[in-house]
VEXPA-133807 format. One record per residue (C-alpha): chain; x, y, z; residue in one letter; residue number from 1. Coordinates in Angstrom, 1 decimal, decimal comma. Example, Ala and Ser with C-alpha at 12.3 -4.5 7.8 and 13.67 -1.06 7.14 Angstrom:
<nodes>
{lolo = A; x = 12,3; y = -4,5; z = 7,8; nudo = A; nuza = 1} .
{lolo = A; x = 13,7; y = -1,1; z = 7,1; nudo = S; nuza = 2} .
</nodes>
This chain:
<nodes>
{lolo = A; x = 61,4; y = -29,1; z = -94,4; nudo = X; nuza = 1} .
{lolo = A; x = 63,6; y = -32,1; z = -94,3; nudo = X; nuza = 2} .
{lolo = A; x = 62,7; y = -35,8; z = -94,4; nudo = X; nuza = 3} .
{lolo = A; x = 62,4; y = -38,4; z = -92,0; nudo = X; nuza = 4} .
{lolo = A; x = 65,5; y = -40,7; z = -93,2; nudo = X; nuza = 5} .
{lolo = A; x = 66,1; y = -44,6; z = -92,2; nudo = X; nuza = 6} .
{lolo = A; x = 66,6; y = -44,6; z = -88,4; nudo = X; nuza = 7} .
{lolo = A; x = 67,6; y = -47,0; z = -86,0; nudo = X; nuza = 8} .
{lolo = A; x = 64,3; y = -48,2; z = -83,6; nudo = X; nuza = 9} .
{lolo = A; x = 64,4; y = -47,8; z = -80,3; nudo = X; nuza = 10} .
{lolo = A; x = 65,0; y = -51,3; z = -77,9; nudo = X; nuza = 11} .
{lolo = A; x = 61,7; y = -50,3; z = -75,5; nudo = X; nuza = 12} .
{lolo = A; x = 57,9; y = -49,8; z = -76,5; nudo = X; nuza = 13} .
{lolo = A; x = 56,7; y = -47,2; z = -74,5; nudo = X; nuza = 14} .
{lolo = A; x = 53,2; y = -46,1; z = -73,9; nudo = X; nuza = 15} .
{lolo = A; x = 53,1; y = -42,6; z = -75,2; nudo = X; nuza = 16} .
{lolo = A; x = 56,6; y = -42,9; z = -77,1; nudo = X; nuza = 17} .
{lolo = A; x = 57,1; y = -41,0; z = -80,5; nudo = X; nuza = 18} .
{lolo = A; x = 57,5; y = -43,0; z = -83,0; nudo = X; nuza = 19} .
{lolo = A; x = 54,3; y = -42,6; z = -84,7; nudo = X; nuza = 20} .
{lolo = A; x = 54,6; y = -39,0; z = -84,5; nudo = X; nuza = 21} .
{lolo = A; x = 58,4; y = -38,4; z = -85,9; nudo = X; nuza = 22} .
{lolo = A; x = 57,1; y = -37,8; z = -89,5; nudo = X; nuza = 23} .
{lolo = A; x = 55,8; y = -34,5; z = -87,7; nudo = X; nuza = 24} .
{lolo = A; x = 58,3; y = -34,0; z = -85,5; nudo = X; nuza = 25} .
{lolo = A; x = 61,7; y = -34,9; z = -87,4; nudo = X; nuza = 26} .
{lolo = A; x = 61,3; y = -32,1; z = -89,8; nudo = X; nuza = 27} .
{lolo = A; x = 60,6; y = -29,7; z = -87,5; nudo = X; nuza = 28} .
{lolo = A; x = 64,3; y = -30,3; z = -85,6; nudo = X; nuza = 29} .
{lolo = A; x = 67,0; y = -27,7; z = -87,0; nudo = X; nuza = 30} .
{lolo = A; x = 70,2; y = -28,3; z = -87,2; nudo = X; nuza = 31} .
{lolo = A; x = 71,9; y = -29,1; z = -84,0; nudo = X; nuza = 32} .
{lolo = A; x = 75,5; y = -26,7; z = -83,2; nudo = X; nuza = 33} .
{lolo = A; x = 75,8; y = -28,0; z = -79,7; nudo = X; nuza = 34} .
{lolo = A; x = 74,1; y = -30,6; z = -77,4; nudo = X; nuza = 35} .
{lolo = A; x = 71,1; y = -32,5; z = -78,3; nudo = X; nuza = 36} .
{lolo = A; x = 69,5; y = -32,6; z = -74,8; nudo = X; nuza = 37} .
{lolo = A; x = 65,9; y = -34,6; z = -73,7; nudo = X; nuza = 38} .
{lolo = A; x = 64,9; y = -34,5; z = -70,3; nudo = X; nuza = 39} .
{lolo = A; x = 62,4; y = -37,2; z = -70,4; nudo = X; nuza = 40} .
{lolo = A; x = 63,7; y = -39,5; z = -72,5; nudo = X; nuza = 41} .
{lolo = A; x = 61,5; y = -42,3; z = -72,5; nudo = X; nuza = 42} .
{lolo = A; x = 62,3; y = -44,8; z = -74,9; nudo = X; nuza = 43} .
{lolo = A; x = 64,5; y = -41,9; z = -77,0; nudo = X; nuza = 44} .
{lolo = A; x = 62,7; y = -42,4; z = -80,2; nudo = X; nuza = 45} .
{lolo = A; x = 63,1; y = -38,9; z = -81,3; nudo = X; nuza = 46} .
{lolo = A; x = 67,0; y = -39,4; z = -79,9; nudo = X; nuza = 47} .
{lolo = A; x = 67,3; y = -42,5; z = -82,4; nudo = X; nuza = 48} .
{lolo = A; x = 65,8; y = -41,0; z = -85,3; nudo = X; nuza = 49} .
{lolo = A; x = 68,3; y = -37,9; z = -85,1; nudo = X; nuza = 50} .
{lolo = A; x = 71,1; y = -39,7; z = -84,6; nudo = X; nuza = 51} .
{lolo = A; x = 73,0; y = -36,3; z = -82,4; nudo = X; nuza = 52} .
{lolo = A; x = 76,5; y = -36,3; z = -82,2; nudo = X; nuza = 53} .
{lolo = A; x = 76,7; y = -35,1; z = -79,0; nudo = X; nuza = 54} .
{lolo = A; x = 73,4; y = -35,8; z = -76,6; nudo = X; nuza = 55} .
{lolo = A; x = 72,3; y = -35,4; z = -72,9; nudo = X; nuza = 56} .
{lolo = A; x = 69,5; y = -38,0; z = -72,3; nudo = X; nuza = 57} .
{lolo = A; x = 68,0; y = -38,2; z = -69,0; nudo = X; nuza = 58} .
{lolo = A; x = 65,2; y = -39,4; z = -67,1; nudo = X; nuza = 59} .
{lolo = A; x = 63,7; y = -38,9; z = -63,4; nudo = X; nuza = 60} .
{lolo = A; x = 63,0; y = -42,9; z = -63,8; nudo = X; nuza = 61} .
{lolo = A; x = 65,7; y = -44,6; z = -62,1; nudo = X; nuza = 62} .
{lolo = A; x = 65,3; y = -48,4; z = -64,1; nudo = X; nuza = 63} .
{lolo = A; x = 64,5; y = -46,7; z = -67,2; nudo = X; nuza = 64} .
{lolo = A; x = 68,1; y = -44,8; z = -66,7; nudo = X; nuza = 65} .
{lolo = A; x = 69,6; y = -47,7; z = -65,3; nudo = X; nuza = 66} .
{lolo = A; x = 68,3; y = -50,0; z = -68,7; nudo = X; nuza = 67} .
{lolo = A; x = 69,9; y = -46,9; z = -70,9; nudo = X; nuza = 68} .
{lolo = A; x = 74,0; y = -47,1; z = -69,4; nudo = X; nuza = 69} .
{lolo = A; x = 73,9; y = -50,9; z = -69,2; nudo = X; nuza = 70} .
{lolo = A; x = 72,7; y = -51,0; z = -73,3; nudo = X; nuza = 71} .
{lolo = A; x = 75,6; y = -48,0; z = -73,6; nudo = X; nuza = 72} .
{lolo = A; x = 78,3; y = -49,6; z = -71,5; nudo = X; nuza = 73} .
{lolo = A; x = 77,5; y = -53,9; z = -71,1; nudo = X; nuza = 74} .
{lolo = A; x = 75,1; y = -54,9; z = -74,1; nudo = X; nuza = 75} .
{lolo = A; x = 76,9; y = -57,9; z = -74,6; nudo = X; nuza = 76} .
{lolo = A; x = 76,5; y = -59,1; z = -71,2; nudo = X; nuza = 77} .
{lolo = A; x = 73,1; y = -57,8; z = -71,2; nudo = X; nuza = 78} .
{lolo = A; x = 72,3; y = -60,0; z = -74,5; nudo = X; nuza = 79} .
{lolo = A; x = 73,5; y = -63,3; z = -72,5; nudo = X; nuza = 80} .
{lolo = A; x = 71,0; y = -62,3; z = -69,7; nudo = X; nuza = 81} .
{lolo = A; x = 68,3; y = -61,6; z = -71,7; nudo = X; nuza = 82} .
{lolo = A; x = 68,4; y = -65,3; z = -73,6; nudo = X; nuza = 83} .
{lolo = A; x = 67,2; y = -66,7; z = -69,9; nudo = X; nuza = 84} .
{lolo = A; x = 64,1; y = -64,9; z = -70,1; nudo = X; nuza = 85} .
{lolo = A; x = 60,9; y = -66,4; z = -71,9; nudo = X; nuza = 86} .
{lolo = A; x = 57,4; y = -65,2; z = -72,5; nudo = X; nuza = 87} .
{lolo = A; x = 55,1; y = -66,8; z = -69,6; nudo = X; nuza = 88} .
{lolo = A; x = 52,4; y = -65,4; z = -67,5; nudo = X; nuza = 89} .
{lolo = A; x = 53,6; y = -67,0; z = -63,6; nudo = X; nuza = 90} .
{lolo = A; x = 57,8; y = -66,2; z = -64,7; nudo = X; nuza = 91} .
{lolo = A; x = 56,5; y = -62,7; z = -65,9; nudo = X; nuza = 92} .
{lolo = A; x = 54,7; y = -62,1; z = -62,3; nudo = X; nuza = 93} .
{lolo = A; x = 57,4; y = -63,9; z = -60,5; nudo = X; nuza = 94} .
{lolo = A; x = 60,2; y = -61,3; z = -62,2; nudo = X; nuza = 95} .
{lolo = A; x = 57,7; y = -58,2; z = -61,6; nudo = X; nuza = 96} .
{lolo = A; x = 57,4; y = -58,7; z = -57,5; nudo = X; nuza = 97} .
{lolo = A; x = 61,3; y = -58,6; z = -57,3; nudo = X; nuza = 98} .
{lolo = A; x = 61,3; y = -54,9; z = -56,6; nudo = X; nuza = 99} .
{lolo = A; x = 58,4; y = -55,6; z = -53,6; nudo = X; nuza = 100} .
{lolo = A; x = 61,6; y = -58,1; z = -52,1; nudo = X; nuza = 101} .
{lolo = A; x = 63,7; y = -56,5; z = -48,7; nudo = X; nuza = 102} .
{lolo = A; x = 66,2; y = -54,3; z = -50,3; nudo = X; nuza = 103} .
{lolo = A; x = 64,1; y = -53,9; z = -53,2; nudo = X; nuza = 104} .
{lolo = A; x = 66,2; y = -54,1; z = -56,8; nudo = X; nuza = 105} .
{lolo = A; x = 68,9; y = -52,6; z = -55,0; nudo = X; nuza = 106} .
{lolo = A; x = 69,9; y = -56,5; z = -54,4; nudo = X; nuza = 107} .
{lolo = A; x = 70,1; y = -57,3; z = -58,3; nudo = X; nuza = 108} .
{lolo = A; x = 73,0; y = -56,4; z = -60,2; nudo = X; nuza = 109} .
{lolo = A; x = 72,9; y = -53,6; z = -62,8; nudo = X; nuza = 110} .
{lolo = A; x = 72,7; y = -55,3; z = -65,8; nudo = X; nuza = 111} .
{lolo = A; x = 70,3; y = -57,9; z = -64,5; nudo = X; nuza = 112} .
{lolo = A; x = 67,9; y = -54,9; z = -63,5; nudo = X; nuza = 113} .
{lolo = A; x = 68,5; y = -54,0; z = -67,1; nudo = X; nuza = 114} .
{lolo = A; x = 67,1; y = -57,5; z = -68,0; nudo = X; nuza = 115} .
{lolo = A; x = 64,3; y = -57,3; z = -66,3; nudo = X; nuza = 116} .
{lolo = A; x = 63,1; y = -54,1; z = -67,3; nudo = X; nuza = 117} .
{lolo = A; x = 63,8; y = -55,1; z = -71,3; nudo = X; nuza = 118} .
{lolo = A; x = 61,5; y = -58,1; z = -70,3; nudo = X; nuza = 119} .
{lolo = A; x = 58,8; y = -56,4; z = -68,5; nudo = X; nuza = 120} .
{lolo = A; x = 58,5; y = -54,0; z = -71,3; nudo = X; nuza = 121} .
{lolo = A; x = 58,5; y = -56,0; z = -74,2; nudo = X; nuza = 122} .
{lolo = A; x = 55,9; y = -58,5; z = -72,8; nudo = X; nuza = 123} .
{lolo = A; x = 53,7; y = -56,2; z = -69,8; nudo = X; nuza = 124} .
{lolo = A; x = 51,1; y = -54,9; z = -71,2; nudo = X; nuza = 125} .
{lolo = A; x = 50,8; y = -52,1; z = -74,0; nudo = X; nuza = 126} .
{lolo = A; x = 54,4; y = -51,3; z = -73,2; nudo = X; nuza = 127} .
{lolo = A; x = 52,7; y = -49,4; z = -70,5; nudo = X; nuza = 128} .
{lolo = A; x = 55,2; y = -48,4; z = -67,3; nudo = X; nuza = 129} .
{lolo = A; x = 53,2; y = -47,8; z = -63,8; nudo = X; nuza = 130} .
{lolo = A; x = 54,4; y = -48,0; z = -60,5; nudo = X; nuza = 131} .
{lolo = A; x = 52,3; y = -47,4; z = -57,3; nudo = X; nuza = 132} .
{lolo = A; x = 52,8; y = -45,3; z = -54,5; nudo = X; nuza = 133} .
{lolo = A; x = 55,2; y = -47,4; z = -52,8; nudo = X; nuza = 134} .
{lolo = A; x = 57,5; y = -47,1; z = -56,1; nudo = X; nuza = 135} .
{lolo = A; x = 56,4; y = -50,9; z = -56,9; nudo = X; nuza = 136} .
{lolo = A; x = 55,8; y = -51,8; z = -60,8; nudo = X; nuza = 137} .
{lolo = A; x = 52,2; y = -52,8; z = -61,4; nudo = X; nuza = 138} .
{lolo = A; x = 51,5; y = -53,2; z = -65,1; nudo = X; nuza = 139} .
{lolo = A; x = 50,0; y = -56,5; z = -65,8; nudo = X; nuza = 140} .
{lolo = A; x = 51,0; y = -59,3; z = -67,9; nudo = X; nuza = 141} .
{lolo = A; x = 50,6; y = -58,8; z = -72,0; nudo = X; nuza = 142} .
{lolo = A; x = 48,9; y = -61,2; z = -73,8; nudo = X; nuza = 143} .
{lolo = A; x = 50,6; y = -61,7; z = -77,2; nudo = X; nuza = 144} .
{lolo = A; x = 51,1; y = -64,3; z = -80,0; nudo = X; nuza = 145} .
{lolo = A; x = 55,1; y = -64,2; z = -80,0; nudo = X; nuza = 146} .
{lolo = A; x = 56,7; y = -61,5; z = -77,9; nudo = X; nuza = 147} .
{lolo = A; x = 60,2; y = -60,5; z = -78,9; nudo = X; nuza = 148} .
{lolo = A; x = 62,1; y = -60,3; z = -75,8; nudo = X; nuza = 149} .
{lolo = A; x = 66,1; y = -59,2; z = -77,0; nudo = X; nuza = 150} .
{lolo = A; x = 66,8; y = -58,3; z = -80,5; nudo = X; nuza = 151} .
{lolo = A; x = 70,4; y = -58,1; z = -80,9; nudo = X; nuza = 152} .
{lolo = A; x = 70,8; y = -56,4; z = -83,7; nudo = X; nuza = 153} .
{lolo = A; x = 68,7; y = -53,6; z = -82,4; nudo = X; nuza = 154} .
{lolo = A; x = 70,4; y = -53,6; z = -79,2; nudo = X; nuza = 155} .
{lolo = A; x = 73,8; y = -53,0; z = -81,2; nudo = X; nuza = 156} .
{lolo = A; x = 73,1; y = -50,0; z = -82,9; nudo = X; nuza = 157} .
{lolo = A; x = 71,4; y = -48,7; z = -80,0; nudo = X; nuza = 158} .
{lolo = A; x = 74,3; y = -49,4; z = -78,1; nudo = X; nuza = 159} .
{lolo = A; x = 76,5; y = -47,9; z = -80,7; nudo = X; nuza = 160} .
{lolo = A; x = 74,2; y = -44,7; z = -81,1; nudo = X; nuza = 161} .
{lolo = A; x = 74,7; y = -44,0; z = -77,5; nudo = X; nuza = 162} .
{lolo = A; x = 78,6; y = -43,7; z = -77,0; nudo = X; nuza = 163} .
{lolo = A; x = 78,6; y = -40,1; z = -76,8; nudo = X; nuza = 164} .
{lolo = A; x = 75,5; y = -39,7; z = -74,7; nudo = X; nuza = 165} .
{lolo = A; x = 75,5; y = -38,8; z = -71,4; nudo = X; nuza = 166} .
{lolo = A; x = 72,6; y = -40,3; z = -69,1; nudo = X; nuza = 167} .
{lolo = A; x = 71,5; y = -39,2; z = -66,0; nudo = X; nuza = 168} .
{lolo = A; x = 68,4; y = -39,2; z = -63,3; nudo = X; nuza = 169} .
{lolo = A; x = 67,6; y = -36,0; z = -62,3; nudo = X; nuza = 170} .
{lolo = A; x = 64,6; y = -33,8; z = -61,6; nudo = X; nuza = 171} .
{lolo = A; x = 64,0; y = -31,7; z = -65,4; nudo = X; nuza = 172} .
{lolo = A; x = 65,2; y = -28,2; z = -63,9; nudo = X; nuza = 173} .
{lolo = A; x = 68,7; y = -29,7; z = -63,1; nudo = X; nuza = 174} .
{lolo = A; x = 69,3; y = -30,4; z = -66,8; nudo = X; nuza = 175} .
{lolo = A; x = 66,9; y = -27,3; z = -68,1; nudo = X; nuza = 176} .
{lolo = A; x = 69,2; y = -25,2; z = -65,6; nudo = X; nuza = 177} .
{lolo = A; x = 72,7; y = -26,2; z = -67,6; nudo = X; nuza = 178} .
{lolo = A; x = 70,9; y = -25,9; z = -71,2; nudo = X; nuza = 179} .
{lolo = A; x = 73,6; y = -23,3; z = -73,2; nudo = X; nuza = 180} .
{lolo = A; x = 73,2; y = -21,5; z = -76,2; nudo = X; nuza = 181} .
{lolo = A; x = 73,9; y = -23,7; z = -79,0; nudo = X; nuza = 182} .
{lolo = A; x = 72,3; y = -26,6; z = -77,8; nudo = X; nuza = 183} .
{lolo = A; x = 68,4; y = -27,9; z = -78,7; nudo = X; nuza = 184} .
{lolo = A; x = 66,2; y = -29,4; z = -76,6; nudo = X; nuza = 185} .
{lolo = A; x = 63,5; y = -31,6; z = -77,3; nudo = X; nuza = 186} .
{lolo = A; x = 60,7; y = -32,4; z = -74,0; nudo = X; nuza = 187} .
{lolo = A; x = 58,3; y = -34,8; z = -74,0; nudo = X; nuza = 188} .
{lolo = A; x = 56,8; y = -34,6; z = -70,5; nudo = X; nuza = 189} .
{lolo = A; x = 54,1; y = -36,6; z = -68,8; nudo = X; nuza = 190} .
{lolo = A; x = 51,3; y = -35,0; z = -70,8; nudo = X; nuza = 191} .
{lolo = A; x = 48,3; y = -33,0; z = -68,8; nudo = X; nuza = 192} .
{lolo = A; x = 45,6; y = -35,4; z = -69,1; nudo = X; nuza = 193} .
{lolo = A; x = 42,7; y = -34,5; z = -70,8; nudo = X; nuza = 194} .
{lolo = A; x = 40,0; y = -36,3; z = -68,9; nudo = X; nuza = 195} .
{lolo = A; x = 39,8; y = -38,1; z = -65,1; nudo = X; nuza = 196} .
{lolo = A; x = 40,6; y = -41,6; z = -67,2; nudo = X; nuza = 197} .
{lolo = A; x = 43,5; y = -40,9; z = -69,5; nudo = X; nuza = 198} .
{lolo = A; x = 45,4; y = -39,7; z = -66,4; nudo = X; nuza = 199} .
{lolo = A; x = 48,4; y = -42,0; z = -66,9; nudo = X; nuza = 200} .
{lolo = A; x = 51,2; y = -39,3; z = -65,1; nudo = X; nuza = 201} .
{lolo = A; x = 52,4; y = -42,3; z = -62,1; nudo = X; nuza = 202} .
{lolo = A; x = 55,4; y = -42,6; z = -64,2; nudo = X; nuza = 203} .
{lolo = A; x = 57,0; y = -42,4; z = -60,7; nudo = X; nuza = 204} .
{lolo = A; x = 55,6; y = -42,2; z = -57,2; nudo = X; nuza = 205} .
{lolo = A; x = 56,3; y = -38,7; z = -57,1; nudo = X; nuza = 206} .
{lolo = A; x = 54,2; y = -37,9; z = -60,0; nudo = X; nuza = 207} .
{lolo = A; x = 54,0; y = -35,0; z = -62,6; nudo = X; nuza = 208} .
{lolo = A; x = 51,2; y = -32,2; z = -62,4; nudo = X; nuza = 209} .
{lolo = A; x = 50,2; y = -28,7; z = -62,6; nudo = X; nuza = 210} .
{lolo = A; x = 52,8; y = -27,4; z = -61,2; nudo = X; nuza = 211} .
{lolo = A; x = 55,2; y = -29,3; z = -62,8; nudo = X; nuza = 212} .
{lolo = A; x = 54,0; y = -28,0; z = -66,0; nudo = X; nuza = 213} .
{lolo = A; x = 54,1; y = -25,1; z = -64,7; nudo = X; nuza = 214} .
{lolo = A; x = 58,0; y = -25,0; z = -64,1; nudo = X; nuza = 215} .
{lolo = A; x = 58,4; y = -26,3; z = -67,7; nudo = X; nuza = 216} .
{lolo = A; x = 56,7; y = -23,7; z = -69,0; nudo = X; nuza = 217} .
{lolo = A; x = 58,4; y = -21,0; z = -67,5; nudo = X; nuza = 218} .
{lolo = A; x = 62,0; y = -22,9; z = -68,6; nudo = X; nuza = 219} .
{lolo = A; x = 60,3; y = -22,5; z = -72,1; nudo = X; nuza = 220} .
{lolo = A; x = 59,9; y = -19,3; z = -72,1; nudo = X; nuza = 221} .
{lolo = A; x = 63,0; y = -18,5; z = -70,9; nudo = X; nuza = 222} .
{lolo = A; x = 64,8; y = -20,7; z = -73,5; nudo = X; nuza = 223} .
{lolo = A; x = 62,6; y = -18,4; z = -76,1; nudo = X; nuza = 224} .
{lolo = A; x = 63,7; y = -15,1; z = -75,0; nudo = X; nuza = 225} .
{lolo = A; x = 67,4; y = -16,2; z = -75,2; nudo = X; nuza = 226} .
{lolo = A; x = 67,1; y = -18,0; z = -78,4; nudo = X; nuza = 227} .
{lolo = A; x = 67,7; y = -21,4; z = -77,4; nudo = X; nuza = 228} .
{lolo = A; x = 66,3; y = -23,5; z = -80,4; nudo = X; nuza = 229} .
{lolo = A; x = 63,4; y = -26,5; z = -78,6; nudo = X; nuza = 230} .
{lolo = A; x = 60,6; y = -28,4; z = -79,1; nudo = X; nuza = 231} .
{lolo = A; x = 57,9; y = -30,1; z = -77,1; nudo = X; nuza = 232} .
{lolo = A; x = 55,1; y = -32,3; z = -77,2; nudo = X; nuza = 233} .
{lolo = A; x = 52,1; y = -32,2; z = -75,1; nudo = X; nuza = 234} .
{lolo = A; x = 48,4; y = -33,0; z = -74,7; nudo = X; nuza = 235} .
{lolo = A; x = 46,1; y = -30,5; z = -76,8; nudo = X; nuza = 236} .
{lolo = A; x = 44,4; y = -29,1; z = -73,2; nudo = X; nuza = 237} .
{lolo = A; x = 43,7; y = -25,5; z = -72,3; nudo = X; nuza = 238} .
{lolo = A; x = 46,0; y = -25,4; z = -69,6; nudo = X; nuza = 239} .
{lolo = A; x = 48,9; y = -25,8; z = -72,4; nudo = X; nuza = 240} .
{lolo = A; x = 47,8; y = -23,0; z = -74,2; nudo = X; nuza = 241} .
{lolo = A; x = 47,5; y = -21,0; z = -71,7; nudo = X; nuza = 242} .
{lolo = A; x = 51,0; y = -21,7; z = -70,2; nudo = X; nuza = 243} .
{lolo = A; x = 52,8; y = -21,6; z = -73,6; nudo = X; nuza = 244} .
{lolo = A; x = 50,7; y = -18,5; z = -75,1; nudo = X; nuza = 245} .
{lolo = A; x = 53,2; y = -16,6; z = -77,1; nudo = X; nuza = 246} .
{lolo = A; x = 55,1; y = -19,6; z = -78,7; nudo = X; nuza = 247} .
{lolo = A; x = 54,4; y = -21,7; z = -81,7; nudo = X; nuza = 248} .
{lolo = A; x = 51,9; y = -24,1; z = -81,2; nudo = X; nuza = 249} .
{lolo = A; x = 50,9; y = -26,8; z = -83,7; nudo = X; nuza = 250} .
{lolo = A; x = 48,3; y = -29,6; z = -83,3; nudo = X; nuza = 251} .
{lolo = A; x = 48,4; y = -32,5; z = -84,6; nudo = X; nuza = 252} .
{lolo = A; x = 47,2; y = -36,1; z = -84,8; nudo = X; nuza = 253} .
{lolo = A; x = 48,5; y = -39,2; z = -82,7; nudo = X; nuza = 254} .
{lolo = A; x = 47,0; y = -42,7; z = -82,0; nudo = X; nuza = 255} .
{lolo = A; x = 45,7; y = -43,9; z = -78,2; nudo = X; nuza = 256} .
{lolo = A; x = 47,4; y = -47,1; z = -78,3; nudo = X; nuza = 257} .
{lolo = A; x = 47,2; y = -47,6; z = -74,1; nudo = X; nuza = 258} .
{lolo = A; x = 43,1; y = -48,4; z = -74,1; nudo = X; nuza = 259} .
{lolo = A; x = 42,5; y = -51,9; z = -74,0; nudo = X; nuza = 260} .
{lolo = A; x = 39,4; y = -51,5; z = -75,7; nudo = X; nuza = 261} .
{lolo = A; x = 40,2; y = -51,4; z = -79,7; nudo = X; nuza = 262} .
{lolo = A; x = 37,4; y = -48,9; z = -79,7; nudo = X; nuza = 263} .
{lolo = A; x = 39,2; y = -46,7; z = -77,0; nudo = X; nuza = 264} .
{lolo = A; x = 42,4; y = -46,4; z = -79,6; nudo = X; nuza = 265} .
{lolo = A; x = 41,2; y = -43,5; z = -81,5; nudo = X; nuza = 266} .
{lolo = A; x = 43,0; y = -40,5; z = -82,6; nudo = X; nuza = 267} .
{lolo = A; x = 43,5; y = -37,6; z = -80,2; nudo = X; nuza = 268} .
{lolo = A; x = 45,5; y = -34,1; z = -80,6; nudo = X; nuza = 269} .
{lolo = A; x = 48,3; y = -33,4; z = -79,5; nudo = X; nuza = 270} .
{lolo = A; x = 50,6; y = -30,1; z = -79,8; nudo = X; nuza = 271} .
{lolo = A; x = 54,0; y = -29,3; z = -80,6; nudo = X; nuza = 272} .
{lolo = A; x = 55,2; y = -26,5; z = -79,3; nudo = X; nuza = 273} .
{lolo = A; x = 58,7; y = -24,5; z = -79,9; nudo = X; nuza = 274} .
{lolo = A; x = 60,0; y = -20,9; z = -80,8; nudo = X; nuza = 275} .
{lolo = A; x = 61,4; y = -22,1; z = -84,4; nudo = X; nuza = 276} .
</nodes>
């Protein structure tokens, strides 16, 4: 197996994200002959930590995808915006309720949107991102000691990392449709939850359940019988095993970090799942 090398982090925390787990993960990717492609790409800390030559990154979440180009394409621009943002409780709730305004974030230039996301995530809580059913963001403020808002240098070589990346918002089956031989994919979907109160799938106000896993499923076992290399994460939950019986499926060990109860951040399984 190989070993996790020096990687460059990602700009966002994300509630959920990877990083704690690429030690497991890392060795398990193989060496990549075409595309490195990842549906839900979250914060892209398993996108970092490879380092692909060529990548597809791609999210259904239209800010999220919208922060991603403007680090790719404007970081610059986007470091001069971010120096007139600070860490207080009234300016955070006064930048959340912009997308509640008529004509929504639609009225705010790209790379301001991008701002505003980098701030909400580094100082909302937990790095957790929630929206209601009206699409509005409702993660509260973060209490911490000293936030960091924009760190350049991070922003830099994320920027430089994602010049040959393409990054798009589309619904998972319109990238999992175009997958081709030599690519690899690696998926990390809203998880099933495991109980009534770690449901945390309003990543969007469409939402992510059975049936969605479902539909990734069957893309996985498609991928399998062609010899398409992937992996996936997911929540350790019966309805996974039953939907990827057949495949490889390893559990392993991650950290609750979204609980804001310390007692509530214990560690839970998880699988990986892949036909390598």
């Amino acid at each position: 197996m190989k070993t996790l090398r020096q990687s460059v982090s990602p700009f966002l925390k994300w509630a959920g994200g990877k990083r704690q787990l690429l030690p497991e993960i890392y060795p398990r990717i193989p060496i990549i002959k075409g595309r490195y492609i990842e549906p839900f790409m979250g914060a892209a800390a398993v996108f970092f930590s490879v380092a692909p030559k060529i990548s597809w990154l791609n999210d259904i979440n239209d800010e999220l995808v919208n922060c991603f180009c403007v680090v790719r394409d404007e970081v610059d621009e986007l470091l001069k915006r971010l120096s007139n943002y600070y860490y207080d409780k009234d300016f955070y709730y006064e930048i959340r309720k912009l997308d509640r305004q008529e004509g929504g974030l639609l009225k705010i230039d790209p790379t301001e949107r991008a701002a505003r996301f980098i701030f909400l995530n580094r100082t909302g809580f937990n790095g957790l991102y929630r929206v209601n059913s009206k699409g509005h963001f409702n993660v509260p403020f973060g209490r911490y000691k000293n936030p960091e808002i924009a760190n350049s240098g991070r922003l830099k070589a994320c920027h430089d990392m994602l010049q040959n990346s393409k990054i798009t918002q589309f619904h998972f089956r319109d990238v999992l449709s175009q997958v081709k031989q030599d690519d690899f994919v690696y998926l990390d979907p809203p998880y099933q939850p495991v109980s009534p109160t770690s449901n945390f799938t309003n990543y969007d106000k469409i939402g992510f359940g059975r049936d969605e896993q479902s539909e990734l499923a069957e893309f996985l076992h498609y991928f399998n019988k062609k010899n398409i290399s992937f992996l996936a994460s997911n929540a350790s939950h019966p309805l996974i095993y039953e939907l990827y019986q057949g495949l490889s499926i390893t559990e392993i060990t991650a950290r609750r970090s979204i609980n804001s109860k310390s007692e509530g951040r214990v560690s839970i399984p998880e699988v990986l799942i892949s036909n390598m």
